[in-house]
C-alpha positions as CSV (number, residue, x, y, z in Angstrom):
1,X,3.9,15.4,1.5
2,X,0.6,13.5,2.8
3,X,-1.0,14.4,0.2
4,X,1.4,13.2,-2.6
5,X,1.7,10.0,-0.7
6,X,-1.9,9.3,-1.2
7,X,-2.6,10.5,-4.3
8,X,0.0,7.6,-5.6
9,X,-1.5,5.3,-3.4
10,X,-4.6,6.1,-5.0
11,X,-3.3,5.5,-8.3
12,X,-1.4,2.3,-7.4
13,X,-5.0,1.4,-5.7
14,X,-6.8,2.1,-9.0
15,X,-4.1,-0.2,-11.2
16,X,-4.1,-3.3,-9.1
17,X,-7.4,-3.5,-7.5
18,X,-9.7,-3.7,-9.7
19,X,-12.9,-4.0,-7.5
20,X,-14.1,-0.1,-6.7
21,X,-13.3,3.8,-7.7
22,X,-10.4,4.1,-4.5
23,X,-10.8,6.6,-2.2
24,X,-9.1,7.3,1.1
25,X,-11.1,5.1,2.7
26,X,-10.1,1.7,0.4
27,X,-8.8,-0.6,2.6
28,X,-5.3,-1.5,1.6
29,X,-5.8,-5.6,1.8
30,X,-7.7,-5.0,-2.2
31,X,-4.7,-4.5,-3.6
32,X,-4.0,-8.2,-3.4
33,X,-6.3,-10.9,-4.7
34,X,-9.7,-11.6,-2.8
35,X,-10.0,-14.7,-4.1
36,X,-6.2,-16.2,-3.5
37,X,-4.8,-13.7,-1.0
38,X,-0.8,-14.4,-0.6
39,X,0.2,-15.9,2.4
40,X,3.6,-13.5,2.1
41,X,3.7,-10.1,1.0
42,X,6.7,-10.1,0.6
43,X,8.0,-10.2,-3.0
44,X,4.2,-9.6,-4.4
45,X,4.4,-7.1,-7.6
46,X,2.1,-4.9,-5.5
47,X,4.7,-4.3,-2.5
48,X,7.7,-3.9,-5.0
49,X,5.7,-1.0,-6.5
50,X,4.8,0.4,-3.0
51,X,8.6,-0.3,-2.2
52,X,9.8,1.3,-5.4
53,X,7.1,4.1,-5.6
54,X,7.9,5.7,-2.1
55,X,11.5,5.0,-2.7
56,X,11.7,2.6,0.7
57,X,12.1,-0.6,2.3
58,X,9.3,-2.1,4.0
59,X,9.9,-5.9,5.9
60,X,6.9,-8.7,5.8
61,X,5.9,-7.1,9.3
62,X,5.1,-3.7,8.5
63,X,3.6,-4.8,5.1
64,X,1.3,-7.1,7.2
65,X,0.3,-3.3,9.1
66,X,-0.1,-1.6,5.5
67,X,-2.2,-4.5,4.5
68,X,-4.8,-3.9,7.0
69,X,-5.2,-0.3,6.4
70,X,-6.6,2.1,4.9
71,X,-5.0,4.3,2.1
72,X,-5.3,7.4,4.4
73,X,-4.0,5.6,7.2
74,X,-1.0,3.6,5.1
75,X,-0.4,7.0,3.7
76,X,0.7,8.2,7.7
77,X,2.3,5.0,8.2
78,X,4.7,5.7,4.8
79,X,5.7,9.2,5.8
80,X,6.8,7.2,9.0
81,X,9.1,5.1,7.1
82,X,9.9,7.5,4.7
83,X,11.5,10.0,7.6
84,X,13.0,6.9,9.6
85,X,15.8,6.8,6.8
């Protein structure tokens, strides 16, 4: 299951960030714009497809945790959220 987590967060990583090849070390926060980072998370097109890739619901707080992770470590923290429901 870890594993299928992030491979799609790899593949999300690779359409939205547009800076480097991803790898389990990519930090999360490049999904978003460098330049004009959002000041909420919340209703960004890269959440929704986070949201609607993993099937789950994910409030401003713990997308400001995802945010500062790491895809191998957001990958953990989604199998979290995925088995609270």
């Amino acid at each position: 299951m870890k594993n299928d987590i992030l491979n799609n967060l790899l593949i999300l990583y690779g359409k939205y960030s547009i800076k480097s090849k991803p790898t389990p070390d990519s930090q999360m926060c490049f999904l978003w714009s460098i330049k004009n980072p959002p000041d909420v998370l919340e209703g960004t097109k890269q959440l929704y497809a986070i949201k609607a890739e993993f099937k789950i619901e994910i409030s401003e707080d713990e997308a400001v945790k995802i945010y500062d992770m790491n895809l191998q470590e957001a990958s953990e923290y989604i199998i979290k959220l995925i088995n609270a429901v």
